[in-house]
C-alpha positions in Angstrom: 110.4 117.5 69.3 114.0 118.9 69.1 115.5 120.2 71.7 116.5 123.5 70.2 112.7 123.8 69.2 111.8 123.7 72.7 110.6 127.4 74.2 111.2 126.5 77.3 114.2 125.1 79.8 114.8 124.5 82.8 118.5 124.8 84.0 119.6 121.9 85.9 119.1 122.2 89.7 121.9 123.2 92.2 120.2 120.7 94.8 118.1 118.1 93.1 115.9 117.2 96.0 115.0 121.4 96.1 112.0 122.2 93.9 111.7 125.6 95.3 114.4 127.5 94.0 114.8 126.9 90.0 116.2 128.9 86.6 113.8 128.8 83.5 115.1 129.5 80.1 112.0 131.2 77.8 113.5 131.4 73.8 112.2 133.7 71.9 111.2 136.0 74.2 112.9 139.5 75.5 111.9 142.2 77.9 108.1 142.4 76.9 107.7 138.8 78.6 110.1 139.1 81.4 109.0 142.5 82.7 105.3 141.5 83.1 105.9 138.1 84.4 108.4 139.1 87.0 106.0 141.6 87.7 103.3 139.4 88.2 105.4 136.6 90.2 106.5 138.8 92.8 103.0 139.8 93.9 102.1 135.9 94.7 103.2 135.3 98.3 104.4 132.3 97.8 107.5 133.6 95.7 110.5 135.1 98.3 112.5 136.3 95.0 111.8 136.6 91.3 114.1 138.0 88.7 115.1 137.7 85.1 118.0 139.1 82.8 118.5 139.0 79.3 122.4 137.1 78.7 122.7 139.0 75.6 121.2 141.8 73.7 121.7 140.2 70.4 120.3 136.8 71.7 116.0 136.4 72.1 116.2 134.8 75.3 115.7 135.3 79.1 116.6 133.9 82.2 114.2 133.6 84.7 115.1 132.7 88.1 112.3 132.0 90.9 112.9 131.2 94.1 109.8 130.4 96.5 108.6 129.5 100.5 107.8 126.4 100.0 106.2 125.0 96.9 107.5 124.5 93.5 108.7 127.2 91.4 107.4 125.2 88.4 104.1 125.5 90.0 104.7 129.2 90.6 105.6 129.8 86.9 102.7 127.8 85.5 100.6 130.1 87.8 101.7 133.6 86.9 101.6 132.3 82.9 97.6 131.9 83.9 97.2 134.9 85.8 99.3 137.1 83.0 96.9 135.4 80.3 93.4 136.6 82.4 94.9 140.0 82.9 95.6 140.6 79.0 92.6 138.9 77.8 90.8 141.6 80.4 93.0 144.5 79.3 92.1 143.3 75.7 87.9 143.3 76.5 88.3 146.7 77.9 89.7 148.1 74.8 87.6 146.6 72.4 84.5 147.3 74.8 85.9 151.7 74.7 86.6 151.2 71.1 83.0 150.2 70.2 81.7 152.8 72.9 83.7 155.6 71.1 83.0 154.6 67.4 79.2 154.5 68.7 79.3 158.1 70.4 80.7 159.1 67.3 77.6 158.4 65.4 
């Protein structure tokens, strides 16, 4: 795979023996994306400072920095992805479930 094709980077390390403090580059992603996984990486306990930024508004990328207590920020990442999955596929069963419930009252 190309590196250009890739969706995700990871900006090399200030202190390559430090796992715990890192910068991921998401392409093809913009605020939807960062809000809700910043969001959802700040309430694990484990993560001491989580924060992302857009480096341009004409470019579809974000930075995401994460900076944790103790174990690896990749790890914290791959995490949140999994726990931001299980809360939309949730938020998505709830609809459906009201939607079917309201078309069904309706009859």
């Amino acid at each position: 795979m190309e590196e250009d094709k890739l969706r995700l980077h990871i900006l090399p390390l200030e202190d390559p023996d430090d796992v715990t403090c890192m910068t991921f580059v998401l392409q093809d992603e913009d605020h939807t994306l960062g809000n809700a996984l910043r969001w959802i990486l700040i309430k694990n306990p484990d993560v001491s400072f989580c924060g992302y930024s857009t480096p341009h508004p004409s470019e579809r990328k974000i930075n995401l920095r994460i900076q944790t207590t103790g174990i690896s920020a990749t790890e914290v990442l791959r995490r949140g992805l999994e726990d931001l999955r299980e809360l939309f596929q949730h938020i998505h069963k709830t609809y459906e479930a009201s939607v079917q419930q309201f078309k069904a009252d309706e009859t």
